[in-house]
MARTI-980182 format. One line per 8 residues: their letters; for each residue x negated, y, z negated of N, C-alpha, C, O. Coordinates in Angstrom, 3 decimals. Example, Ala and Ser with C-alpha at 12.3 -4.5 7.8 and 13.67 -1.06 7.14 Angstrom:
as = -13.190 -5.690 -7.800 -12.300 -4.500 -7.800 -13.200 -3.300 -7.800 -14.236 -3.319 -8.465; -12.850 -2.250 -7.080 -13.670 -1.060 -7.140 -12.900 0.030 -7.870 -13.409 1.138 -8.039
This chain:
xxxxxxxx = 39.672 11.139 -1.644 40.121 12.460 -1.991 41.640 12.401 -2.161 42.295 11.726 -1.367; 42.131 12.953 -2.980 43.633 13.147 -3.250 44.264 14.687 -3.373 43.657 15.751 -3.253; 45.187 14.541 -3.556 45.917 16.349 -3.898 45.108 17.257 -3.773 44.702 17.875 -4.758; 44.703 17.528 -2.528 43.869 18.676 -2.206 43.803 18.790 -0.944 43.650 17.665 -0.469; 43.858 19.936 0.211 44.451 19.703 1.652 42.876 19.071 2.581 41.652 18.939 2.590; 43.781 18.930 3.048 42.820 17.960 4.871 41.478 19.005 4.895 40.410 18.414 5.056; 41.400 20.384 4.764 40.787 21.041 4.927 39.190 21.224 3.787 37.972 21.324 3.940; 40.160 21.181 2.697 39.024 21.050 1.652 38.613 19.426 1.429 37.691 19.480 0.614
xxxxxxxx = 38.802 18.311 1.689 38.447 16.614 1.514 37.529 16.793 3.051 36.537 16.101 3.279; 37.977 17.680 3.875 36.911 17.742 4.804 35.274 17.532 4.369 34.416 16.650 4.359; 35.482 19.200 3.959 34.619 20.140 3.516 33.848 19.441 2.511 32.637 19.577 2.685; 34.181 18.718 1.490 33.612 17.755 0.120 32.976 16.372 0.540 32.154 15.613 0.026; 33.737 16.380 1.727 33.300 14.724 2.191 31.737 15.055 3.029 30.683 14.494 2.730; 31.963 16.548 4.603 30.822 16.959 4.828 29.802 16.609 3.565 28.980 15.692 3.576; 30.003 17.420 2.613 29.018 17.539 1.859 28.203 16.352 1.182 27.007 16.244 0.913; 29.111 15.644 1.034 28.647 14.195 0.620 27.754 13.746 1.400 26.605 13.412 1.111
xxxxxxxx = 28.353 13.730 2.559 27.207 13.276 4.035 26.110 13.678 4.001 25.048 13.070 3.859; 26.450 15.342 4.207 24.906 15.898 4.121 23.611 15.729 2.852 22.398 15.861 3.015; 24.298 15.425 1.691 23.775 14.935 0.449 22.987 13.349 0.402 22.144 12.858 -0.348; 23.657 12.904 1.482 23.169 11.213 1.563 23.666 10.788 0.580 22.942 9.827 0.317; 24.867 10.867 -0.607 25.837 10.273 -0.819 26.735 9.375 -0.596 27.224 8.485 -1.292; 26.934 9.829 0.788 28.093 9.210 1.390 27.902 8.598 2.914 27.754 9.637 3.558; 27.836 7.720 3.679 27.334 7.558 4.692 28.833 7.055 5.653 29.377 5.956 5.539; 29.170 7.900 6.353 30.531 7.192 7.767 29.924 5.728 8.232 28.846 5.356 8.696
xxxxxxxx = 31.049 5.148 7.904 31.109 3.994 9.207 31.173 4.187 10.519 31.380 5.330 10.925; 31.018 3.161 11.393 31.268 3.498 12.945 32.473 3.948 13.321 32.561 4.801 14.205; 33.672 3.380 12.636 34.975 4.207 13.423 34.840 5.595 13.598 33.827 6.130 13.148; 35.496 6.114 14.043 35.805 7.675 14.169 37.091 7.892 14.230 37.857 6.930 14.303; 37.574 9.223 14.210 38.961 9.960 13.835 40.038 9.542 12.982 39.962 9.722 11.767; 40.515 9.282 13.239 41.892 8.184 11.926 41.124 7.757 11.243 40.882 8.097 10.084; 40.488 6.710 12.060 39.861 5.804 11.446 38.572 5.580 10.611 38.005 4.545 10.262; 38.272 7.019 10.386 36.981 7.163 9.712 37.422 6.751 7.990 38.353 6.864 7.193
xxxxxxxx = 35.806 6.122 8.122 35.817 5.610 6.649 34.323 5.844 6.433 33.518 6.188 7.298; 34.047 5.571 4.971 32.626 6.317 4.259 32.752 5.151 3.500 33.748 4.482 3.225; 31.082 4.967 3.086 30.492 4.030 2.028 29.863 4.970 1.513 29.492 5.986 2.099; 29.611 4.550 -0.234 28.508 4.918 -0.989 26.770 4.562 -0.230 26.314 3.570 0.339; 26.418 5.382 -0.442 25.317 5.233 -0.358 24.029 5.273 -0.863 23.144 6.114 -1.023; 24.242 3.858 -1.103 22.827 3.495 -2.649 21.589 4.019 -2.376 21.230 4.367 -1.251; 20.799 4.099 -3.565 19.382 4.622 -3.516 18.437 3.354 -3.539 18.677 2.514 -4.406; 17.293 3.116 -2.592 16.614 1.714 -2.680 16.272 1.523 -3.807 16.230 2.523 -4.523
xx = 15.910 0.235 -4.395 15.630 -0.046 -5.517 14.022 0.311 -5.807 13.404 0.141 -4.756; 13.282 0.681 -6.716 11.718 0.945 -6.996 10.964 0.019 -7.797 9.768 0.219 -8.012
């Protein structure tokens, strides 16, 4: 996320999560980071 506040990259990133988009790594706070999150292959 870029040029857009802490508040809304929150809010977009939540959403990603909740979408199964986006999946957190184990760190937490600072250190949080997100992967894509692929769809299995069929």
């Amino acid at each position: 996320m870029a040029k857009c506040s802490q508040d809304t990259a929150g809010c977009d990133i939540a959403d990603l999560v909740a979408k199964a988009i986006l999946r957190q790594d184990s760190a937490g706070g600072r250190s949080s980071s997100y992967r894509l999150q692929w769809p299995e292959p069929v």
